[in-house]
N, CA and C atoms as an extended XYZ file, in Angstrom:
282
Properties=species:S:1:pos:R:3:atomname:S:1:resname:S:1:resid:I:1 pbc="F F F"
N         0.821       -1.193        0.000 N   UNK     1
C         0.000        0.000        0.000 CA  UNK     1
C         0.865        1.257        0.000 C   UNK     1
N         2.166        0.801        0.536 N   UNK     2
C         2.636        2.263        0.581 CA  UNK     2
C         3.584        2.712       -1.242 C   UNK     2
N         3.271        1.787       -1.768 N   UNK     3
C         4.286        2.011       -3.053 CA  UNK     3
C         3.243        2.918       -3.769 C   UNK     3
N         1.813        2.590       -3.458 N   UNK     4
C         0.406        3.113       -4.155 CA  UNK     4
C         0.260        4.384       -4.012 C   UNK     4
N         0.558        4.423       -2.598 N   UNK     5
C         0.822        6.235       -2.062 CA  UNK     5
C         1.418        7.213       -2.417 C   UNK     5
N         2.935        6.392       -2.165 N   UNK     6
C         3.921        6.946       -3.046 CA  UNK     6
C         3.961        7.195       -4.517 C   UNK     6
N         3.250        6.399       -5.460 N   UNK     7
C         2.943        6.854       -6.686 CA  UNK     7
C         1.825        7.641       -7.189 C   UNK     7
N         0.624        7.716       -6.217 N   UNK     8
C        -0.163        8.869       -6.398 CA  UNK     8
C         0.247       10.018       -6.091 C   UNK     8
N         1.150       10.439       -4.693 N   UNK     9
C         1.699       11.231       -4.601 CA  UNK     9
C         2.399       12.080       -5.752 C   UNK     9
N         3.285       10.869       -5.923 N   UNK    10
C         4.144       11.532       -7.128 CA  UNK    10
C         3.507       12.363       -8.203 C   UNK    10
N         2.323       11.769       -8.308 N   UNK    11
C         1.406       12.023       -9.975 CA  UNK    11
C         1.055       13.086       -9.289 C   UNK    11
N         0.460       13.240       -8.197 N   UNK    12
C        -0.372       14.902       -7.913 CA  UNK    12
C         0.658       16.038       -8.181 C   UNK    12
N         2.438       15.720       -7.494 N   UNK    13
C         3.179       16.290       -7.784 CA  UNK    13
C         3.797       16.780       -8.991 C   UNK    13
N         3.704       16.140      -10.080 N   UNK    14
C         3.755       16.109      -11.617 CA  UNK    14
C         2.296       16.940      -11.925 C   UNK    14
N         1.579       16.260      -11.837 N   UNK    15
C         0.108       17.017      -12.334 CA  UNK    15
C         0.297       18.757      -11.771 C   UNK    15
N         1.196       18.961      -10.536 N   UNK    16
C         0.687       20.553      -10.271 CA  UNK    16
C         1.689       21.197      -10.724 C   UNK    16
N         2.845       20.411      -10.838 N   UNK    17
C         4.127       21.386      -11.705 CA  UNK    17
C         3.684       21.496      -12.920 C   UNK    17
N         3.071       20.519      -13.575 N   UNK    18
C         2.309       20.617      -15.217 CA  UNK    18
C         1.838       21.631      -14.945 C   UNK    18
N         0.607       21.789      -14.353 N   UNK    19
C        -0.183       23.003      -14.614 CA  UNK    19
C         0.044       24.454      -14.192 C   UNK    19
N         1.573       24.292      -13.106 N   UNK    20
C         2.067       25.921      -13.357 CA  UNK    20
C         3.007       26.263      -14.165 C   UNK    20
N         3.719       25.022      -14.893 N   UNK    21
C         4.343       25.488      -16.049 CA  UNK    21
C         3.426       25.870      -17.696 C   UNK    21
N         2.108       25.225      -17.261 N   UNK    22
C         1.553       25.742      -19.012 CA  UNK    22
C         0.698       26.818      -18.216 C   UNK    22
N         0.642       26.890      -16.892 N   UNK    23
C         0.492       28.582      -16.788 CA  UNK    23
C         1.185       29.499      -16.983 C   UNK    23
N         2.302       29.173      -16.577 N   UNK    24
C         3.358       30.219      -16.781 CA  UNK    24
C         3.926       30.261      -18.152 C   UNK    24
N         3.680       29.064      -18.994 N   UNK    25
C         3.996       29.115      -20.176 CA  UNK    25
C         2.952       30.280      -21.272 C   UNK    25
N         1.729       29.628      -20.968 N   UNK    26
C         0.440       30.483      -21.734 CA  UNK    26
C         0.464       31.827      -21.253 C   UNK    26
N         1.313       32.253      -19.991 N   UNK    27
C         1.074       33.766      -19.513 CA  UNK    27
C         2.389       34.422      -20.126 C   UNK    27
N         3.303       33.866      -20.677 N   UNK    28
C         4.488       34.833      -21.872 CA  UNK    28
C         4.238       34.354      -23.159 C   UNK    28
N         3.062       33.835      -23.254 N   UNK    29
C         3.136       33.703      -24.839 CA  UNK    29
C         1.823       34.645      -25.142 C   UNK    29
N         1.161       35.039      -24.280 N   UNK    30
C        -0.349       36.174      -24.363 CA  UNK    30
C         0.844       37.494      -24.670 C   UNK    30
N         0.407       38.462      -25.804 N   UNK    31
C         0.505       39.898      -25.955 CA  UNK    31
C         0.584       40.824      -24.440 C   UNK    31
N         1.319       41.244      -24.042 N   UNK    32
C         0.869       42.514      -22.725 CA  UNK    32
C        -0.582       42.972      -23.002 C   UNK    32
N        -0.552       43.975      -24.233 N   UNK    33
C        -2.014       44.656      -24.103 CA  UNK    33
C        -3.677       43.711      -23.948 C   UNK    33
N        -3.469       42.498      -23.950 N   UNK    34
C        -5.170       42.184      -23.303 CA  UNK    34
C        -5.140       41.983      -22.673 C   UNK    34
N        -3.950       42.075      -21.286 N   UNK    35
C        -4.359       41.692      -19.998 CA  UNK    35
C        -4.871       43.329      -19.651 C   UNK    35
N        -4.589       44.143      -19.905 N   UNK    36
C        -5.325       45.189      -19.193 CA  UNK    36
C        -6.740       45.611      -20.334 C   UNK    36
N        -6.890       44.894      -21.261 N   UNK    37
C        -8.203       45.084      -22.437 CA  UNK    37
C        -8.889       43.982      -21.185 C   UNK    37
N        -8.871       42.992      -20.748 N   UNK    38
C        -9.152       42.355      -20.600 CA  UNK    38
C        -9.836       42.229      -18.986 C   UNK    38
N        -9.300       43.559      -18.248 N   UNK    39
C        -9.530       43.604      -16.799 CA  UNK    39
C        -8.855       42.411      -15.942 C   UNK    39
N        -7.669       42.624      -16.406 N   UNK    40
C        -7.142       41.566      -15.370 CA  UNK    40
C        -6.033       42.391      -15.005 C   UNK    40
N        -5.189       41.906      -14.077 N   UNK    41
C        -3.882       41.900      -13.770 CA  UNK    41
C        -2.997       42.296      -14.438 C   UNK    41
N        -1.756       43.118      -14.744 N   UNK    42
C        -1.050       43.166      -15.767 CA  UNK    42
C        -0.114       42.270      -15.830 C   UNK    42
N         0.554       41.801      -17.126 N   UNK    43
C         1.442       40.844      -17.590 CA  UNK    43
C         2.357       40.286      -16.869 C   UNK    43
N         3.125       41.456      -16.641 N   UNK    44
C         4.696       41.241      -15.425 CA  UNK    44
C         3.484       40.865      -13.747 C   UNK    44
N         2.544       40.991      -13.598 N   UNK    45
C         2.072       40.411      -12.377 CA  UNK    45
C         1.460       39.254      -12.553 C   UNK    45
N         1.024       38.750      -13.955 N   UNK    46
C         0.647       37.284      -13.594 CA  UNK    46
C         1.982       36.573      -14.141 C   UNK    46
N         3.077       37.439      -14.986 N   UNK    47
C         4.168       36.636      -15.143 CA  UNK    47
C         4.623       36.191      -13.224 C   UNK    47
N         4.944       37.051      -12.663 N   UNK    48
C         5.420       36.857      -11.267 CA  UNK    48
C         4.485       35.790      -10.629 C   UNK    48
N         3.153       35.807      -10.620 N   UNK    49
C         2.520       34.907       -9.998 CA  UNK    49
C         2.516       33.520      -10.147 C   UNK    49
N         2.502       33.046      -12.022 N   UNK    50
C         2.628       31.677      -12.299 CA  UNK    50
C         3.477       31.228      -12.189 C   UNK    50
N         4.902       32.530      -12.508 N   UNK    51
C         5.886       31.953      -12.140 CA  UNK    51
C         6.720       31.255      -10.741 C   UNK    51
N         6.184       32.387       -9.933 N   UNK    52
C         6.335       31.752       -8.132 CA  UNK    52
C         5.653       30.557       -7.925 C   UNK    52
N         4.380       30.494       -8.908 N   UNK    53
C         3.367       29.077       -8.662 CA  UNK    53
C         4.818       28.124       -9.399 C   UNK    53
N         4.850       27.860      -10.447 N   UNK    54
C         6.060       27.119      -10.899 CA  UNK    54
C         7.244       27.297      -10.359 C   UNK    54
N         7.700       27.537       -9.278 N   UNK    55
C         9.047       27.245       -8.455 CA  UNK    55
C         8.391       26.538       -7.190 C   UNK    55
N         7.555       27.577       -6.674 N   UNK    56
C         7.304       26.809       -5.329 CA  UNK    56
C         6.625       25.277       -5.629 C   UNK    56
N         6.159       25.171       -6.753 N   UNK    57
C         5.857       23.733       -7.265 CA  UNK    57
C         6.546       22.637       -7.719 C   UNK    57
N         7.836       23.497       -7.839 N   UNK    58
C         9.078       22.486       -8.059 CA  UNK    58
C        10.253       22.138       -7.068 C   UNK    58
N         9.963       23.342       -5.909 N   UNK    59
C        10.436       23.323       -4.618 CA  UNK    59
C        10.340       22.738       -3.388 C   UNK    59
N         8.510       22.407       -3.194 N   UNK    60
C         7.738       22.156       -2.028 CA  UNK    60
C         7.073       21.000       -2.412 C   UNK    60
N         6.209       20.736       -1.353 N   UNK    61
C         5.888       19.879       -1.618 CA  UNK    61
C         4.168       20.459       -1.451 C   UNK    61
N         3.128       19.798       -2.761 N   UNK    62
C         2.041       19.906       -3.350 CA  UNK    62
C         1.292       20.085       -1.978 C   UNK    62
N         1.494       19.401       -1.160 N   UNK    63
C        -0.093       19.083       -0.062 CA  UNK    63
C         0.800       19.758        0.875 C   UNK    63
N         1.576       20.671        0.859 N   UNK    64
C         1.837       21.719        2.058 CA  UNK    64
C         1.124       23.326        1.545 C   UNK    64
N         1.402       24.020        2.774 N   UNK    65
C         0.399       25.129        2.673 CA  UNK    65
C         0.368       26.221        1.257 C   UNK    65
N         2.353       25.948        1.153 N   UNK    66
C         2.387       26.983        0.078 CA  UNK    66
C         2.285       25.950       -1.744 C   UNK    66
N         2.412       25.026       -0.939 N   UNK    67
C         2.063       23.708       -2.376 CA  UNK    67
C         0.539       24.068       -3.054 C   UNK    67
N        -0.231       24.317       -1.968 N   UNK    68
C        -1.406       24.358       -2.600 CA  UNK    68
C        -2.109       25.809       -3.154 C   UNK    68
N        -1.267       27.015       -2.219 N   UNK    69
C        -1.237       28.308       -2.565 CA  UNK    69
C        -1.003       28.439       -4.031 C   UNK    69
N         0.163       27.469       -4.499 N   UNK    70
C         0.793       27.847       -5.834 CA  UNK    70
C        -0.449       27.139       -6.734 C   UNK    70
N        -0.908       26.233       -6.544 N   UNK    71
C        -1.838       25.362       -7.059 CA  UNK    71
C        -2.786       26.179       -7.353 C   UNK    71
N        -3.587       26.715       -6.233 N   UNK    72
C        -4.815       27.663       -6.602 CA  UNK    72
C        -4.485       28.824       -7.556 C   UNK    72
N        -2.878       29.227       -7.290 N   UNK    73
C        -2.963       30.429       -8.163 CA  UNK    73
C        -2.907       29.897      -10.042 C   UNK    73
N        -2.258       28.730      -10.173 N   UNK    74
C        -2.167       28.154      -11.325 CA  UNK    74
C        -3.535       27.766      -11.763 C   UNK    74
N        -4.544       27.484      -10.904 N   UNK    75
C        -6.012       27.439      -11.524 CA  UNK    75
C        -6.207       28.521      -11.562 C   UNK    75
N        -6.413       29.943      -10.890 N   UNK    76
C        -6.876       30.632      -11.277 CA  UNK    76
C        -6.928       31.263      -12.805 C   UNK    76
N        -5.388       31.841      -12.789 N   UNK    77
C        -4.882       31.767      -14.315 CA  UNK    77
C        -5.639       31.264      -15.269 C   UNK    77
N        -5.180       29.517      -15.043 N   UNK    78
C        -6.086       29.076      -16.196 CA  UNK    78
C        -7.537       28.650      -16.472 C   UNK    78
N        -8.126       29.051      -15.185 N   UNK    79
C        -9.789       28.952      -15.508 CA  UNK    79
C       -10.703       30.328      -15.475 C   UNK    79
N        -9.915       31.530      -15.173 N   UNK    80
C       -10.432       32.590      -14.751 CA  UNK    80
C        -9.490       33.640      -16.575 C   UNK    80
N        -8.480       33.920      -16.186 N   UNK    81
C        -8.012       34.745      -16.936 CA  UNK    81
C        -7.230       34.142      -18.770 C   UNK    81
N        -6.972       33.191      -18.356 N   UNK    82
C        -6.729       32.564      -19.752 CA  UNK    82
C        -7.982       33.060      -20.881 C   UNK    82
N        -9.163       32.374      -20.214 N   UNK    83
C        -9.954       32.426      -20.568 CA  UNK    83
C       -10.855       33.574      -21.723 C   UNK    83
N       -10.342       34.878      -20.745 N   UNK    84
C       -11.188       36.394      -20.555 CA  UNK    84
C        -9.693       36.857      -22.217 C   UNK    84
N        -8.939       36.277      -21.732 N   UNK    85
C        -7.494       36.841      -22.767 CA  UNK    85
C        -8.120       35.844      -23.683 C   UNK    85
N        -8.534       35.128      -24.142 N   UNK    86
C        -9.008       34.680      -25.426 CA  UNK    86
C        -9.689       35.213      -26.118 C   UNK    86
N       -10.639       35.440      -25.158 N   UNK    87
C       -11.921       35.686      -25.415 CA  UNK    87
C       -11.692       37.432      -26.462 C   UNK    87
N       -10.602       38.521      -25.663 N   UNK    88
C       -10.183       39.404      -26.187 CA  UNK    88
C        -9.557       39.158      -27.164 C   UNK    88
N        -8.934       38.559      -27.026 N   UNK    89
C        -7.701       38.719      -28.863 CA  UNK    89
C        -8.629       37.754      -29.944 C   UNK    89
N        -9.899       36.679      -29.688 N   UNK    90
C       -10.506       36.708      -30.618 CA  UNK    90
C       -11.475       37.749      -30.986 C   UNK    90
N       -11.254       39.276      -30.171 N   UNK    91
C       -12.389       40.252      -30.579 CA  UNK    91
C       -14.101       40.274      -29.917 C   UNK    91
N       -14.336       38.956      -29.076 N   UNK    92
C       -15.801       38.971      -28.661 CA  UNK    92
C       -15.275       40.315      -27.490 C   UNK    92
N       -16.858       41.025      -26.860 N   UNK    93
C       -17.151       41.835      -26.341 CA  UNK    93
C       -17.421       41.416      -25.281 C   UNK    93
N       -18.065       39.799      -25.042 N   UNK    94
C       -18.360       39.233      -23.892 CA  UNK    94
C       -17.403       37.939      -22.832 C   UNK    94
């Protein structure tokens, strides 16, 4: 049982560095100007954010306090603002 642990572990740990590196990846490959078209955050501040999410995710460990800090901020990104930055550079209004 404990090899089972140890390999889910691992995967949650992989799964959250994944998702703050294609945050932090998708947040320098967006233009500067639609994050502020867009009402979000500006560039160099969600660059800083995904990026701290992607160290402390490669630093810590996932199910500690700042493991999961980095986690939430890497969802946010990509379920909140990814999103709104699409939505702008394809031109919708909504």
């Amino acid at each position: 049982m404990d090899i089972l642990t140890g390999m889910l572990a691992n995967g949650i740990e992989l799964g959250a560095l994944a998702l703050a590196v294609w945050a932090l990846v998708d947040a320098v490959m967006r233009p500067t100007p639609l994050y502020t078209a867009a009402d979000k955050l500006t560039k160099p501040a969600w660059l800083g954010i995904t990026g701290g999410a992607a160290a402390v995710s490669l630093l810590t460990d996932t199910l500690g306090i700042f493991g999961l800090v980095a986690l939430v901020a890497s969802i946010v990104y990509l379920v909140d603002v990814r999103p709104a930055l699409r939505e702008v550079q394809r031109g919708n209004p909504w």
